[in-house]
C-alpha positions in Angstrom: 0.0 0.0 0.0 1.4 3.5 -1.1 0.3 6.6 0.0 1.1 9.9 -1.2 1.9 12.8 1.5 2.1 16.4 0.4 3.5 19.6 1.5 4.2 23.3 0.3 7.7 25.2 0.6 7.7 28.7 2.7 5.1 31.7 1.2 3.6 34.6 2.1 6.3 36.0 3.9 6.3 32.9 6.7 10.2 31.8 6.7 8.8 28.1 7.2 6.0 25.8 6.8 4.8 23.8 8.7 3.3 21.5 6.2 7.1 21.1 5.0 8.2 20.4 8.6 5.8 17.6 9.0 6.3 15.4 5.5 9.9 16.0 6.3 9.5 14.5 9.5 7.4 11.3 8.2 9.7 10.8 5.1 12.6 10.1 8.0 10.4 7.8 10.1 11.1 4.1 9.6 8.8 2.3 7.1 8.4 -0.4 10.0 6.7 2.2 12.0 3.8 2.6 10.0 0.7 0.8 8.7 1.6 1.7 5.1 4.4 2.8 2.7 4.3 6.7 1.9 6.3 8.5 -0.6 6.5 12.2 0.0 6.9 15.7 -2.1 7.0 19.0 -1.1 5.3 21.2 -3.6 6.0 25.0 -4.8 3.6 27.4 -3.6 2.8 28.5 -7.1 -0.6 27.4 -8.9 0.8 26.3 -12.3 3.3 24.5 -11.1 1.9 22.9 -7.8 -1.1 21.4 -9.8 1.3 20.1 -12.7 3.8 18.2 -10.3 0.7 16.7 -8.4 -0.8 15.6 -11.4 2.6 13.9 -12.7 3.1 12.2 -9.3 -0.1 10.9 -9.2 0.2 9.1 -12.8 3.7 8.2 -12.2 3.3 6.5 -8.7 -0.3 5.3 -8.9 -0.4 5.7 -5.1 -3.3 4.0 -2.7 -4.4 7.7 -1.6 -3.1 11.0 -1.6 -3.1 13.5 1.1 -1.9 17.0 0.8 -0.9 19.0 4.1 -1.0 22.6 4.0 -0.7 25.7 6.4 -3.5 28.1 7.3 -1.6 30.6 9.0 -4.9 32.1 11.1 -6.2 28.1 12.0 -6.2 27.2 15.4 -6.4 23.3 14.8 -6.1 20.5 12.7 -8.6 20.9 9.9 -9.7 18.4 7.9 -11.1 20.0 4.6 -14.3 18.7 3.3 -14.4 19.9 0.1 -12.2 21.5 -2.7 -13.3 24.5 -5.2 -13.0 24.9 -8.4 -11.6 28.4 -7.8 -8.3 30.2 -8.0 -9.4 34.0 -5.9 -6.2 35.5 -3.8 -5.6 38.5 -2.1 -2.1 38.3 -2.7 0.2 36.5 -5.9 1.9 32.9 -5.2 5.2 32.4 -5.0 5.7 32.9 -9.3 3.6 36.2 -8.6 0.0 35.5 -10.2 -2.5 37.0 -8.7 -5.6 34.8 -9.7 -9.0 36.6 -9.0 -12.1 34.9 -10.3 -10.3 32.5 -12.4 -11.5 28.9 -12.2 -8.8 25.9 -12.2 -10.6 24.0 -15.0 -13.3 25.8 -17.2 -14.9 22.7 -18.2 -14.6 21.1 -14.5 -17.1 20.5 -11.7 -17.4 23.4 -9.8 -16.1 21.4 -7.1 -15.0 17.8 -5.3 -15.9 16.0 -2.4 -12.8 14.8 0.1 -13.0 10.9 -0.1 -10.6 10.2 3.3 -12.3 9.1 5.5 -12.6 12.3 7.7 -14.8 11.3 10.1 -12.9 8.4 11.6 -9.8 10.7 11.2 -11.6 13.3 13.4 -12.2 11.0 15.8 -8.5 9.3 16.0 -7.1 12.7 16.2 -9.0 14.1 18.9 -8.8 11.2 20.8 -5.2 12.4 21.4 -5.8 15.6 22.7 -4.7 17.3 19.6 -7.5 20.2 18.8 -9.2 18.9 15.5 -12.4 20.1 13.1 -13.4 19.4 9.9 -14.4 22.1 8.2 -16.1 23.1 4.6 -13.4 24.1 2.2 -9.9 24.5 1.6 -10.0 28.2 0.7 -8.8 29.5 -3.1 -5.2 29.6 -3.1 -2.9 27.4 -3.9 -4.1 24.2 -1.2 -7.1 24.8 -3.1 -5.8 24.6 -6.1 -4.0 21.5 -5.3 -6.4 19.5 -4.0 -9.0 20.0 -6.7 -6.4 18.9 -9.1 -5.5 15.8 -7.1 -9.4 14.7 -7.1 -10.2 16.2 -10.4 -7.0 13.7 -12.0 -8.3 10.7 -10.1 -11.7 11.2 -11.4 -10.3 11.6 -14.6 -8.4 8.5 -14.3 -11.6 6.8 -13.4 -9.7 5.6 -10.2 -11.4 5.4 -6.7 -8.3 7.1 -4.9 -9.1 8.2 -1.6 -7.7 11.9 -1.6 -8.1 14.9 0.3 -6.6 17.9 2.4 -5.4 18.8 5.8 -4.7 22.1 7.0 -2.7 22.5 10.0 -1.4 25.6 12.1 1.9 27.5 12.4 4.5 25.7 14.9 5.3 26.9 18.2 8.2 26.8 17.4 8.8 29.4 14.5 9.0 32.9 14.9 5.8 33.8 13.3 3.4 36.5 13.9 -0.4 34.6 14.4 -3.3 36.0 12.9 -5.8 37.0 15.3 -8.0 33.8 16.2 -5.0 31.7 15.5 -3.2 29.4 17.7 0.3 27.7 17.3 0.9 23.6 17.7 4.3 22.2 18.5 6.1 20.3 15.4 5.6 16.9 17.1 2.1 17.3 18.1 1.2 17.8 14.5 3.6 14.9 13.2 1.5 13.0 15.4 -1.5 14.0 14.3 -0.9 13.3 10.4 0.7 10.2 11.3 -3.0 8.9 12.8 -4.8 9.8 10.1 -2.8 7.9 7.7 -3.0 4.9 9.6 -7.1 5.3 9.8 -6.9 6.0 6.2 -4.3 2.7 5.7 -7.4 0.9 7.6 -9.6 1.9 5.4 -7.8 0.8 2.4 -7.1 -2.7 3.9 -10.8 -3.1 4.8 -11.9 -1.8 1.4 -9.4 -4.6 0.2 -10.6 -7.3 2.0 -14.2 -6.8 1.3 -13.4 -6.4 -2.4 -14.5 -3.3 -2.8 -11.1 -1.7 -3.5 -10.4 -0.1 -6.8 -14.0 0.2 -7.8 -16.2 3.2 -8.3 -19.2 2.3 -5.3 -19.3 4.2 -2.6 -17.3 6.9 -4.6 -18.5 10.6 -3.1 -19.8 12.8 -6.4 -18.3 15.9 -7.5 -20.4 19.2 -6.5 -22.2 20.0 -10.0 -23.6 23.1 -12.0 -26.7 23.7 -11.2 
């Protein structure tokens, strides 16, 4: 079983990310020590570029799941993202400089995708830690965004039944970073952790999906969010 894990390199002005810190800190952790094999990337924080390489790695290593990590600087928790736009709006350019206002990611696309994790059980395994943990309805319309509706709008394509989907997290405790007012920090480890149990729900799922045969088929796949 492969999965996928995905971060972002530093924008916005914030000298690290977090989302960085934490696939950094799986890709050194012993394969022994988890329930499933993950192969990891750490993605530009430009559009163009962020939703080509994600694409390419999903084609190229025809993982079990993807999961893409990302920071929202003003969060106060882990947040499970529930659904992905088909949007590209930002107050201020990426990392290449564009400044997308209004622009959709594909013209012809749904206007937007259902996460298929399993982000319910992944609420509750998180939480049961102590670690503060929502899910809530969207991923924004910057580049996570953009991201993750490519990631589900290439599995779709592929006719594949790819669980995929987005977590937000926090800034670290430990980086010297102004937070946004409502915001909260979590230490590096804390949200390590955190990730680490919600690809081993997710790597349950998959096994049980597997065992029950209904792995690799198209039942129980959530539909995209349609034009009215």
């Amino acid at each position: 079983m492969l999965i996928l894990v995905t971060g972002f390199e530093p924008f916005g002005g914030v000298a690290e990310n977090p989302s960085q810190a934490i696939v950094e800190a799986l890709a050194k952790r012993p394969s022994g020590e988890r329930r499933a094999d993950i192969v990891t990337e750490i993605l530009p924080c430009e559009l163009r570029a962020a939703g080509e390489r994600i694409v390419a790695l999903i084609r190229e290593r025809r993982p079990d799941a993807v999961v893409s990590i990302g920071l929202a600087a003003g969060a106060a928790a882990i947040r499970l993202e529930r659904h992905a736009l088909n949007l590209n709006d930002a107050l201020k350019p990426d990392n290449s400089g564009d400044l997308a206002s209004g622009r959709p990611i594909d013209p012809d696309g749904p206007i937007g995708y259902w996460s298929t994790l399993p982000l319910d059980a992944m609420l509750a395994a998180v939480q049961a830690r102590d670690v503060p943990a929502l899910v809530t309805n969207h991923a924004g319309a910057y580049v996570c965004n953009h991201v993750f509706y490519t990631a589900r709008h290439e599995i779709e394509r592929m006719g594949c039944a790819t669980p995929s989907g987005f977590i937000h997290v926090p800034l670290m405790t430990e980086q010297d970073a102004v937070v946004p007012p409502g915001g909260a920090t979590l230490p590096l480890a804390t949200m390590v952790e955190a990730v680490e149990c919600c690809l081993d729900v997710l790597a349950e799922r998959i096994a049980a999906q597997g065992r029950t045969g209904d792995r690799g088929g198209r039942a129980g796949a959530r539909p995209s969010l349609r034009r009215s």
